[in-house]
C-alpha positions in Angstrom: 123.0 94.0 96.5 125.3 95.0 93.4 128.8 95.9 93.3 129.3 99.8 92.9 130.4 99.5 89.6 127.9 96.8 88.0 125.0 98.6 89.9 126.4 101.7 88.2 126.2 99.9 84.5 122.8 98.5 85.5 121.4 101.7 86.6 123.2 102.9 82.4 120.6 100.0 80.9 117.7 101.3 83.3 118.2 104.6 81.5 119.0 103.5 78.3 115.6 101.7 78.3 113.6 104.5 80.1 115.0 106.9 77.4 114.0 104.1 74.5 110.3 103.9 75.5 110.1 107.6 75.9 111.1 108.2 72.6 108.2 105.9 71.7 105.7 108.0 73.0 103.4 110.2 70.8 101.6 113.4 71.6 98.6 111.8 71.0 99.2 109.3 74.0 99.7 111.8 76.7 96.7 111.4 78.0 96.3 107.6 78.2 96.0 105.8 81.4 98.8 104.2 83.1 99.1 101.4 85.9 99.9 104.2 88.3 96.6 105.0 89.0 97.2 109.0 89.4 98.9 109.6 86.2 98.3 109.7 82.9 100.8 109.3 80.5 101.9 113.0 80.1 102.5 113.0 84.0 104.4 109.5 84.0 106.4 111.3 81.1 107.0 114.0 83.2 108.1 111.9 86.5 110.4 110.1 84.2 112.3 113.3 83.0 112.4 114.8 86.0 113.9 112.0 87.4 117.5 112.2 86.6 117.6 116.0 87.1 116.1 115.3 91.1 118.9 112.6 91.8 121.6 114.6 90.1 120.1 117.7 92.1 120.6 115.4 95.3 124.2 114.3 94.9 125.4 117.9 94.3 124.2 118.4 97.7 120.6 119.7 96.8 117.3 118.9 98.2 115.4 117.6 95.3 111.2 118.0 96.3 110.3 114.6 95.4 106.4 115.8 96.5 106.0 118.3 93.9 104.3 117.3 90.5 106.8 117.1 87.7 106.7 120.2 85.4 104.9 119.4 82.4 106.9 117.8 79.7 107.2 119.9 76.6 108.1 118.8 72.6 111.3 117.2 73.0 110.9 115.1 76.4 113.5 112.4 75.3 116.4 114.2 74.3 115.5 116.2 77.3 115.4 112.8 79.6 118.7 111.1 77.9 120.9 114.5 78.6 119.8 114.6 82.1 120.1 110.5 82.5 124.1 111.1 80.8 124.8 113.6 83.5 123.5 111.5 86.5 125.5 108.5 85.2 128.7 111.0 85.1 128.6 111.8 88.3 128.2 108.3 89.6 131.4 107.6 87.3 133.2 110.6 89.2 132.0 108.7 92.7 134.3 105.6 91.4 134.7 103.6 94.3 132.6 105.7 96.7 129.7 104.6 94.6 126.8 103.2 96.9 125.3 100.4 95.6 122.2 100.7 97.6 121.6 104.6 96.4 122.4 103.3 92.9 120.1 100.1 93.1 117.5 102.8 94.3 117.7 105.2 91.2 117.5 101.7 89.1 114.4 100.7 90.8 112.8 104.5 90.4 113.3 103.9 86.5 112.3 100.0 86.1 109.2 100.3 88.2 108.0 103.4 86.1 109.4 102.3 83.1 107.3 99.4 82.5 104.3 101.5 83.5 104.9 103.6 80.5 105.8 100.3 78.4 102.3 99.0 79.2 100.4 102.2 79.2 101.5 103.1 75.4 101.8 99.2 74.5 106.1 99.5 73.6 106.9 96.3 71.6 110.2 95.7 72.6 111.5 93.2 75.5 112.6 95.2 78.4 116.0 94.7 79.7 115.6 91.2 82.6 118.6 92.1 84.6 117.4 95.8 85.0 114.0 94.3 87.0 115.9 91.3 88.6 117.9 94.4 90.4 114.8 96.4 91.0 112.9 93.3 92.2 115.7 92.7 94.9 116.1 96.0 96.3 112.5 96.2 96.8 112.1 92.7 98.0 115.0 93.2 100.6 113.1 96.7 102.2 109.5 96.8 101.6 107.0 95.1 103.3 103.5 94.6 103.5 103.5 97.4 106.3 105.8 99.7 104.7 104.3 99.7 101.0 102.6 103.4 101.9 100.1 105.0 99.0 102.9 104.5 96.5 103.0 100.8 96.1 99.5 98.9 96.2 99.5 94.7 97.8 101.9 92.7 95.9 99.7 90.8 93.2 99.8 86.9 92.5 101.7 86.1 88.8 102.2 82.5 87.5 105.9 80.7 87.3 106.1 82.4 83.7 106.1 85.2 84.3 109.0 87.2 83.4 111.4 90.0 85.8 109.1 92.6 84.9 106.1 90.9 85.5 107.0 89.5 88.9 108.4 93.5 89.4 104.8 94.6 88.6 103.3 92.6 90.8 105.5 93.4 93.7 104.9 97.3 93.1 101.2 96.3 93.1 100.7 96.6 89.2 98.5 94.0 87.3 101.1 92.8 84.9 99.0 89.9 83.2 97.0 92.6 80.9 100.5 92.9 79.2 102.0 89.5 79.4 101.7 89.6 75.4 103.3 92.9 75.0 106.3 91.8 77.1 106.9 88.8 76.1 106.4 89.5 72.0 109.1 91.9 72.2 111.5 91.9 68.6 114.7 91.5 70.7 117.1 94.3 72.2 115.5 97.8 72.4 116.0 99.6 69.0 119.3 102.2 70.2 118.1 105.5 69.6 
């Protein structure tokens, strides 16, 4: 497990990234398929916004319905994401110290897991961030079982030694990452800042 602090930057890049292949998405993509076999794009879009406001809703002391669908996202879903994703990060800077790394590791896991989903399902070029899944793969590796996956999470599938931290984090979460091995690994470099 992280450090409060450096699961607190980590959890920054999740959303930096999360935010970056949102803005990639076009209208016309919406209603692609994604690896999580209940959503289309649109409704992936939509978990992904709503994200930030539920776990900011949560540590004001709110009971964020984590069951109910995601509104539907509207024209402007990535602005809409990166405001939300700036205020969650500012209340984990107000925590400081209190910071827990678990809760944090959590919220990072939330965004890698679903971020590569929508990386795959709308075919983003860029390389997605390998310390971001290294921290994701961890915290799931270190609670979930093969008895505990629920309806969420399919078996863990097999990947070769190549594969990369997303890759082996797709397969954990039950995703086939070996239809995208090209699109991961011919990413350009960093992820274009927005």
């Amino acid at each position: 497990m992280t450090m409060p602090n450096d699961a607190v930057v980590t959890l920054s890049h999740a959303l930096d990234q999360a935010g970056d292949v949102l803005a990639s998405v076009r209208h016309d993509q919406l209603g692609q398929p994604t690896p999580c076999a209940d959503w289309d794009v649109g409704q992936l879009v939509a978990h992904l916004v709503a994200g930030p406001r539920r776990f900011a809703e949560t540590m004001r002391g709110g009971e964020a319905d984590w069951s109910a669908p995601a509104p539907p996202v509207e024209q402007e879903w990535a602005s809409e994401f990166r405001s939300a994703a700036d205020d969650l990060i500012h209340l984990w800077h107000q925590e400081g110290d209190r910071a827990q790394a678990r809760i944090v590791d959590w919220q990072t896991t939330e965004f890698a897991v679903h971020t590569w989903d929508l990386a795959r399902a709308v075919g983003y070029r860029w390389r997605l961030d390998d310390r971001v899944a290294e921290t994701a793969l961890a915290f799931m590796r270190a609670g979930m079982t093969a008895d505990n996956r629920g309806t969420a999470f399919a078996p863990e599938v097999a990947v070769d030694d190549r594969a990369t931290a997303y890759e082996r984090l797709a397969a954990f979460a039950g995703r086939s990452p070996t239809k995208t091995s090209d699109v991961m690994r011919s990413g350009l470099g960093a992820a274009p800042t927005a």
